[in-house]
N, C-alpha and C positions, 0 to 999 in steps of 0.2 A: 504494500500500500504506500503510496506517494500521498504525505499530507505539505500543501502549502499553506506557510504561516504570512499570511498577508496585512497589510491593512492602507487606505488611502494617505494617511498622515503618519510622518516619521515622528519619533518617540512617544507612540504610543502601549509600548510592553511586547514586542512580536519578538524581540530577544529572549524575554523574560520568560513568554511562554514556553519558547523553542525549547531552549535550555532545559527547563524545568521538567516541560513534558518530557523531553529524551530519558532523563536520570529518572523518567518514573514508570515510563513504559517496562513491563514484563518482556522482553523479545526483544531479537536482534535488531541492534537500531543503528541508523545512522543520520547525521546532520550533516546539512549542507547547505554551506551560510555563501548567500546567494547577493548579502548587500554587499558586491564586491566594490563600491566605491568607498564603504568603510564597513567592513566586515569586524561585529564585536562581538562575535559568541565565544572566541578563544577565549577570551579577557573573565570570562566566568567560568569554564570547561581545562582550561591550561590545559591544552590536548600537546601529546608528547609530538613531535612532525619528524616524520621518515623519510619523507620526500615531498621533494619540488621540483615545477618543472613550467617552463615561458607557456604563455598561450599568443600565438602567431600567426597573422591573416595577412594574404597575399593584399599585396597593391603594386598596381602597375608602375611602369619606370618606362619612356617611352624610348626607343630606336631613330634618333631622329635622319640615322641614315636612311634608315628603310622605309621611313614615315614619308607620305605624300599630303601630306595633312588635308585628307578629304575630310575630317569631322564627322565620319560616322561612330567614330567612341565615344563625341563630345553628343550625338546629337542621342545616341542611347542611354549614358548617364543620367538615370533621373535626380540623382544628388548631387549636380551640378561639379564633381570629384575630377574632372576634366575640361580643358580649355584649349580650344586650337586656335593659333593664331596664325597670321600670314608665312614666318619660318619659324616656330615656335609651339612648344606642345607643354600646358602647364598642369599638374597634378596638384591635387588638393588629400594630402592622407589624409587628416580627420574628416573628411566628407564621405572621403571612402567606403563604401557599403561590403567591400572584397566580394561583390557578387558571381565577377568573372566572364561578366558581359563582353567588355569593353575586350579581353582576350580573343574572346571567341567569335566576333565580329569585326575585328580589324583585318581585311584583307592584304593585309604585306607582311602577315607577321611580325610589327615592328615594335609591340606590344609585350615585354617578358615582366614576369612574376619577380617580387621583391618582397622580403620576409619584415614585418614592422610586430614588434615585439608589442602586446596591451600592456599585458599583465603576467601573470603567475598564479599557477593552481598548488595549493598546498597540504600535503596528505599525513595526519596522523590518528591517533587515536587519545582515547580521555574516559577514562572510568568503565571502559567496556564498550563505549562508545566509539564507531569511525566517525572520524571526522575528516571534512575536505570543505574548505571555503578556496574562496579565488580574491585576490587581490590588484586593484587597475592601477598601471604605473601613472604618475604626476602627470597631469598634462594630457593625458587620453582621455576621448569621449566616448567610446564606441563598447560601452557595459555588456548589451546581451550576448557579442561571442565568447565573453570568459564565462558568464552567466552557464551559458549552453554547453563550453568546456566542463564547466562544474558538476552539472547532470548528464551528463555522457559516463558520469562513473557510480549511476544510480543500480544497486545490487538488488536485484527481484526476490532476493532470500530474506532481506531484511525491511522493518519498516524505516523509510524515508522522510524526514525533518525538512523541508526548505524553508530556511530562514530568509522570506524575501525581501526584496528593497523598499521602501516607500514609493506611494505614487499609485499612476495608475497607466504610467506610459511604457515605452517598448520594453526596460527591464523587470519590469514587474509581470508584463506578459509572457516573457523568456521563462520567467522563476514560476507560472504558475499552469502554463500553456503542459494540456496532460493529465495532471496532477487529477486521484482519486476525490481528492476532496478540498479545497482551500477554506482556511479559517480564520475568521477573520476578525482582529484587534482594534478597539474602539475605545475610547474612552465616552465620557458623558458629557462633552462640551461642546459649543456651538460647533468649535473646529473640528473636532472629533464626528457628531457628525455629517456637518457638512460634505467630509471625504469620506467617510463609511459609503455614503450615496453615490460617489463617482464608481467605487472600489464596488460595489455591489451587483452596480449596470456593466460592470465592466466584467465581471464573475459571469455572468447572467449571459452576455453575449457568447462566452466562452463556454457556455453549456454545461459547467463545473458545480456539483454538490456544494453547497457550503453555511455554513452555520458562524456564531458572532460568541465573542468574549468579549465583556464587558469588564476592562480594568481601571482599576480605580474607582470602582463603583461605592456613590454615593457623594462622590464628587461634584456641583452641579446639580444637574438638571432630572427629568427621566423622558426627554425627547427622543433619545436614542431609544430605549424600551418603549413608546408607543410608536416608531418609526418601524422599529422590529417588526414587532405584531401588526401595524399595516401592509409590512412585507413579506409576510408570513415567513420572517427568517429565526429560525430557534436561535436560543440565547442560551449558550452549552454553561457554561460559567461565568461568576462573576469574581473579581477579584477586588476586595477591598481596598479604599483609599485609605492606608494604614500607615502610620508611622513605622512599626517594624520593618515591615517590608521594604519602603522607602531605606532605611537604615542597610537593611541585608543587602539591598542591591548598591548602595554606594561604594560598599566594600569588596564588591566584586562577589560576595558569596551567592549559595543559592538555597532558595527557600524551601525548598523541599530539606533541606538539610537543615536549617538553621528554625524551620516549624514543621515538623515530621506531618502533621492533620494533612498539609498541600497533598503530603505524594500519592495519599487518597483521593482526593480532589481531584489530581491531575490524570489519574488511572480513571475515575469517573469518565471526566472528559475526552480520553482514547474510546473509552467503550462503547458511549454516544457520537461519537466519531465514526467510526466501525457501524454500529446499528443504522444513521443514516447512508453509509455508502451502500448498506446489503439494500435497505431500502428503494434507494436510486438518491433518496437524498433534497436538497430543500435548491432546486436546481433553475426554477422556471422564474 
C-alpha cells in the first residue's frame, strides 16, 4: 500500500504524521520524504544512510556545426528551453522539461544529450525503518524528476510513507500521482482551510481515496469540520493543539515515544486507512 501524506499549506504537521505513523505501523515500512526542496523527516528519524547517488536529466547542448538553425526544436519546445537565432542557438537548462523532443526532431543530428546534475537521492535506514528522501541542489527548479527518482525505489513488500511537499502544483502531483490512498493534513484556520480546498479538488481530479487529519485541533475555528462533512470527506484523527507536543517536536523527538497513548492513535489511523482503501475509499 502507497499512502501519500499531503496537505495544501506547508507547516501544517505532514512530517509529524509521517514520522509518527511509520514508528507505529505493525509491518514492513518504509518512508519517502518527497519535500525534496527541504526534506525534514531525517531530523526526527536520524536514519543511518548507506548510500547516495546524483539524480541526472538530459538537456541538450547544440552542434552549431551541424545546426542549420531551421527552428524546429525552438518551435517544438513548449517551455520556451530553446532559442534560435540568425547564427546562434540559445538553451535555457532550468526551463528545460529533458522531455527529449527537441533530440528527436532535429533533423541534422546536431542536437546531443548533456548530463545536468538536480539533486541527490539518499538511502538508509532508522529504527527498522527504510528510509530514502531526495534532496534538490541550490539553484534548481525542476523538483518532480528527483520527486519521481524517489518513488522508482517504492518496494511492493512493504507499506509506503510519502512525505509530500506543500502545495498543490507539479511536485505534489509527482508525490501523490498513484498512491492507494492520500491523507490529508489541515489544520483549523482560515489558511488551513483555504488550501485543504485547493489540495482536495486536486485529490479528487486525481481519482485518489482520501480522508483529512485534523492537527492542532481546537485551535481556531471548526470551519474545517463543517467543510469536511459538506464534502463528505472522513476526518480519520485529530491531533490536539497541545503544548506537549509542541515541546516534543521542537526537540526533534517523537510523540509516539515521548506519549506512548499516540502509537494507539496512530495504528487507529492505518487501520481506517486500510478499511477505506478495501472500500474504494472517500474518492468522488
Amino acid at each position: 500500500m502507497i499512502i501519500s501524506i499531503a496537505s495544501g499549506k506547508g507547516g501544517t504537521g505532514k512530517t509529524t504524521v509521517s514520522t509518527n505513523l511509520a514508528l507505529s505501523i505493525e509491518h514492513k515500512v518504509q518512508l519517502l520524504d518527497c519535500d525534496v526542496e527541504e526534506p525534514n523527516a531525517h531530523l526526527f528519524l536520524n536514519p543511518v544512510m548507506k548510500k547516495k547517488e546524483p539524480v541526472i536529466a538530459p538537456i541538450p547542448e547544440i552542434d552549431l556545426e551541424k545546426c542549420t538553425f531551421c527552428k524546429k526544436c525552438m518551435d517544438m519546445c513548449r517551455y520556451g528551453a530553446i532559442a534560435v537565432l540568425k547564427k546562434d542557438v540559445l538553451t535555457f537548462d532550468n526551463l528545460c522539461h529533458s522531455c527529449g523532443g527537441c533530440f528527436e526532431i532535429c533533423p541534422e543530428n546536431a542536437i546531443v544529450e548533456k548530463d545536468r546534475i538536480l539533486g541527490e537521492i539518499e538511502h538508509g535506514s532508522a529504527r527498522g525503518i527504510s528510509f530514502i528522501h531526495g534532496r534538490m541542489d541550490v539553484g534548481q527548479v525542476m523538483a518532480p524528476p528527483i520527486i519521481k527518482k524517489v518513488r522508482s525505489y517504492t518496494d511492493p513488500d512493504f507499506v509506503t510513507l510519502i512525505d509530500a511537499p506543500p502545495g498543490t502544483s507539479c511536485p505534489v502531483i509527482a508525490a501523490m500521482n498513484k498512491a492507494d490512498f492520500v491523507l490529508l493534513v489541515t489544520e483549523p484556520t482560515p489558511f488551513g482551510l483555504h488550501d485543504l480546498k485547493l489540495a482536495v479538488e486536486t485529490v479528487k481530479i486525481l481519482g485518489i481515496p482520501h480522508g483529512l487529519v485534523i492537527n492542532r485541533a481546537g485551535l481556531g475555528n471548526d470551519d474545517v469540520k463543517i467543510y469536511a462533512g459538506k464534502e463528505n470527506l472522513p476526518i480519520l484523527m485529530e491531533i490536539p493543539f497541545d503544548k506537549k507536543i509542541a515541546q516534543i517536536y521542537s526537540k526533534g523527538q517523537m510523540v509516539v515515544d515521548e506519549l506512548p497513548e499516540y502509537k494507539e492513535k496512530f495504528q487507529a489511523l492505518f487501520e481506517k486507512i486500510v478499511q477505506l482503501v478495501e472500500k474504494g475509499g472517500q474518492s468522488k
